[in-house]
N, C-alpha and C positions, 0 to 999 in steps of 0.2 A: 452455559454461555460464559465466554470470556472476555473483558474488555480494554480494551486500550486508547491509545491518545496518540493523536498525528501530534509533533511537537511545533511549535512557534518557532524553527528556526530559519526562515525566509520573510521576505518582507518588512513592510514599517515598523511592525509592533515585534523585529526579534529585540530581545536584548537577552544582553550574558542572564540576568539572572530570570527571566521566564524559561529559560532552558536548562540552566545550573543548579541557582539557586533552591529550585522548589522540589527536584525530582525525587530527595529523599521521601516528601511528602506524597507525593506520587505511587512509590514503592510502597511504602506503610499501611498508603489507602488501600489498599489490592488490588489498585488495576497490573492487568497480567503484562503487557508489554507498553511502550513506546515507539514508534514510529519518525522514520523522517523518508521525506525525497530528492530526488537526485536530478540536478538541471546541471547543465553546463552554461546557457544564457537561460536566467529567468525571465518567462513569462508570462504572467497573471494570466488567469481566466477573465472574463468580463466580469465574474458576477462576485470575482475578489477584491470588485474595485481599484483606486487608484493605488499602486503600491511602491516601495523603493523597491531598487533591484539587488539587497543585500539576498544573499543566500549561500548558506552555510554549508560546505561540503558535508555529505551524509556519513563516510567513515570516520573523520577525525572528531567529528560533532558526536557519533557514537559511539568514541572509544574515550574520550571526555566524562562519556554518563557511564559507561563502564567501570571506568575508577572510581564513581561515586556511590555505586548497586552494587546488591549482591545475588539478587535472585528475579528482578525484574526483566522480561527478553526484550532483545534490542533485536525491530525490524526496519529492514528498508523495503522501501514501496512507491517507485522501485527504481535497482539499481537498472542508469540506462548502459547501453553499449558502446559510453565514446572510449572507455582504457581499454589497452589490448587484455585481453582477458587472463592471460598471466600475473597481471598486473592485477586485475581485478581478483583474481585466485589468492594472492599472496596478501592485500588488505584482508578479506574475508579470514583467514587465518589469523591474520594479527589482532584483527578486532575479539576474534571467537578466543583466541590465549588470552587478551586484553580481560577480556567477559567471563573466562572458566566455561565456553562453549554455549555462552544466552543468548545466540544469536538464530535469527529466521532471515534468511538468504533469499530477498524479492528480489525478482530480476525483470524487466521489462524491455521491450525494444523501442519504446519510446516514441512520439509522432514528428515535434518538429522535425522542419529538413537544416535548419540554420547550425546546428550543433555537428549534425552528421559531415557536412559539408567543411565545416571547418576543420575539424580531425582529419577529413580526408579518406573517411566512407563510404563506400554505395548506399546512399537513400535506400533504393529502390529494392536492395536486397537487405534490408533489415531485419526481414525472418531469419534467412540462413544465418546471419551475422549470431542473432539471438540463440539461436539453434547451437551453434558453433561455442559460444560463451557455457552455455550449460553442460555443451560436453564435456569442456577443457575443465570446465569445475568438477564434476564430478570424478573424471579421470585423475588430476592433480590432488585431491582429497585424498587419495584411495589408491595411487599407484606412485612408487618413484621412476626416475629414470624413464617417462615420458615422453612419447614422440606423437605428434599427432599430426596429418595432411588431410586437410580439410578444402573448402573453393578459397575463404578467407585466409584462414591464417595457418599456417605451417611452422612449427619448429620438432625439435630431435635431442633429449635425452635431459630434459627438463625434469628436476627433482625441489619440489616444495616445501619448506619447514620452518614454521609451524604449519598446520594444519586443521582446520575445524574437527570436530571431535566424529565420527562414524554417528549416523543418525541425523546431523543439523538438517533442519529441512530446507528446500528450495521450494520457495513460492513464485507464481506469476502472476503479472499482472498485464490484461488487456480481454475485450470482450466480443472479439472476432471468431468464425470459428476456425483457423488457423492458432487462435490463441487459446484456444479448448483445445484442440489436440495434443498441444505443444503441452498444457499444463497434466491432460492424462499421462500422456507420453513419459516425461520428464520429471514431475515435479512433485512435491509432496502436500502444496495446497494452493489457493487459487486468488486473488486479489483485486473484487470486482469494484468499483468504488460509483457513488454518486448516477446507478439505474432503476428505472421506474421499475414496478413488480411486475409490469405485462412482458418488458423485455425479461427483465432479471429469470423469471421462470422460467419461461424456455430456453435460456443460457444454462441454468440448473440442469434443466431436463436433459441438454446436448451434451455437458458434462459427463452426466452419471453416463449416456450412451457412449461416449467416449472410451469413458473407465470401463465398461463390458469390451470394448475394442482393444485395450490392452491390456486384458484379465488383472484389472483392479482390486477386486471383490475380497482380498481379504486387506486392501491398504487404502480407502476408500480416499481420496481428495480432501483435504480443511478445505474451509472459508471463510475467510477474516475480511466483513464486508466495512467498507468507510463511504458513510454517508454523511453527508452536511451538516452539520449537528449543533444545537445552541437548545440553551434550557436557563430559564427565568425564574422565579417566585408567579411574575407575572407573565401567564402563558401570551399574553397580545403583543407582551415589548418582546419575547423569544421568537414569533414567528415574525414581529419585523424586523427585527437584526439579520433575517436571514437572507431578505433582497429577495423576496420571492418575483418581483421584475425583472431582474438581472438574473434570476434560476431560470423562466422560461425562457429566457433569451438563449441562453446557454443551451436549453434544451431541444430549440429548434434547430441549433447548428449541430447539434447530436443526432437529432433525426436523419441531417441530411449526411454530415462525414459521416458516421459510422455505418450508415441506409438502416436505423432501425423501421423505418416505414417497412419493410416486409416483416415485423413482428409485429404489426398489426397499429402501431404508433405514428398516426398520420400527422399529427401536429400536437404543439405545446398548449394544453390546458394544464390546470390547477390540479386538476384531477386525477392529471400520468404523472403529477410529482409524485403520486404517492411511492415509498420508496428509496427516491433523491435524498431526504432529509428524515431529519430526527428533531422536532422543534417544540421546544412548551412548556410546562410545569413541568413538579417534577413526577409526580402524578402520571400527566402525558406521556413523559419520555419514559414511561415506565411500560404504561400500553403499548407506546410503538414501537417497543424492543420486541411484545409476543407475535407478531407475522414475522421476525426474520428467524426465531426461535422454530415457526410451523416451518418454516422453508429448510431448517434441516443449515441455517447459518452455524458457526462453530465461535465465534468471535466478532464482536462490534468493536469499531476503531473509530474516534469519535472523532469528529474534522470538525474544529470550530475556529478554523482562518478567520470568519467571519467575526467571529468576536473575540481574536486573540489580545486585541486593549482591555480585557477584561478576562486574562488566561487566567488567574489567581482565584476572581472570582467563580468563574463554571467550573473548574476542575473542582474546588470544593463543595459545588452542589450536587455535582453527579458523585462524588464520591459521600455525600452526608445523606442523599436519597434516593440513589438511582442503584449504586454497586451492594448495598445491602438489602434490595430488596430481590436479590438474587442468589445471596448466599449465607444469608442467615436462614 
């Protein structure tokens, strides 16, 4: 098991040095990567409270930590579709030279319609758009003098340099099953964030039947799962920082956008959080890491939006009790 940290750099509680300052620290401890995400207009979930709308572009904020690392990877989760993907091609190079190649290349197509709209997108076709982005990446990787005619975007004799290094991986993220095929299809791991284990399972299950659909079997899918995550001394103050009000809330509007109700998830109890979150001593958060370990997870990404006014302190408890009870 490998783990990582979604970074504080969105919202009330970013500041230069919860991002800067500490990452050395970070590195040292052994978590394996760092994270960030990708908005064009931020906007909070319900159950992240009330927030400012700073938010930090995800490649320049990752090539910032770049100069500061030597060996920790730098992921995005995930990058959306608003640059044309040229353009998206050519940071992904600069960051991965920036890095000596420590990068994990999330891509996603993203839900709002507000951002789409503005760029001057088809909403409605945001698969093929997604679809389209991962080809041109992999093609501009791996080919010069590049032409590609596609529904979206069309150019002719496109050559990129620098270039990510042969092997970076491409992960995705979304929990659709258009978004399971797309990730067997394409990508090299999968990025399911914040689902109960009723659904999460049989997204697992559809997965791996995917990967038999496009003879996977010797390059199997990662999965680097990000759930909700906050850990205390005191297991009662960790699971109320975690807004478990504002988690079902959130969860009912999950059932209905996403229809997990035909995975058998008819409504938000306490009960189908299991999953969602990571919350409690450290003891606990030690326990709730062995069900994503039986699920055959590859990487836990710890999300503690929730209590980034206190980034300083959880990052050194999960790394004083939680990352050594796994690799010593």
């Amino acid at each position: 098991m490998k783990f990582g940290l979604l970074l504080p750099h969105f919202g009330r509680e970013c500041t230069h040095d919860r991002i800067f300052k500490q990452i050395s620290y970070i590195e040292e401890a052994g978590f394996n990567s760092v994270w960030v995400r990708d908005h064009l207009m931020f906007q909070p979930h319900e159950f992240e409270g009330k927030q400012d709308s700073i938010f930090l572009e995800p490649f320049t904020t990752l090539a910032g930590l770049a100069a500061l690392t030597k060996k920790i990877q730098l992921g995005t989760a995930t990058v959306v579709t608003y640059r044309h993907p040229l353009v998206t091609s050519q940071l992904f190079g600069t960051l991965s030279y920036i890095a000596n190649g420590r990068v994990i290349a999330g891509i996603g197509a993203g839900t709002p319609r507000s951002p789409y709209d503005a760029v001057g997108l088809p909403y409605e076709k945001r698969g093929k758009v997604v679809d389209e982005l991962i080809e041109i990446l992999k093609k501009t990787w791996t080919e010069k003098d590049v032409s590609y005619n596609g529904e979206i975007y069309q150019f002719k004799n496109v050559t990129l340099d620098p270039v990510p290094p042969t092997g970076t991986p491409i992960y995705y993220g979304g929990h659709t099953p258009p978004a399971l095929r797309r990730t067997a299809k394409y990508c090299d791991g999968w990025l399911p964030q914040r689902t109960p284990f009723l659904v999460l399972d049989q997204l697992i299950d559809r997965l791996r039947i995917e990967e038999e659909n496009y003879n996977r079997s010797d390059k199997p899918v990662k999965i680097s799962y990000f759930p909700l995550s906050n850990i205390d001394k005191n297991s009662q103050v960790a699971k109320e920082e975690i807004s478990f009000d504002k988690l079902l809330n959130n969860l009912g509007h999950m059932i209905v956008e996403k229809g997990w109700d035909k995975f058998g998830m008819s409504e938000a109890k306490e009960e189908n959080l299991d999953g969602v979150y990571i919350a409690g001593s450290p003891n606990e958060v030690i326990d709730q890491i062995q069900p994503f370990i039986d699920r055959g997870i590859d990487e836990i990404v710890f999300d503690l939006r929730n209590t980034f006014n206190l980034w300083e302190e959880k990052v050194e408890l999960l790394s004083t009790y939680v990352l050594p009870a796994f690799t010593n």
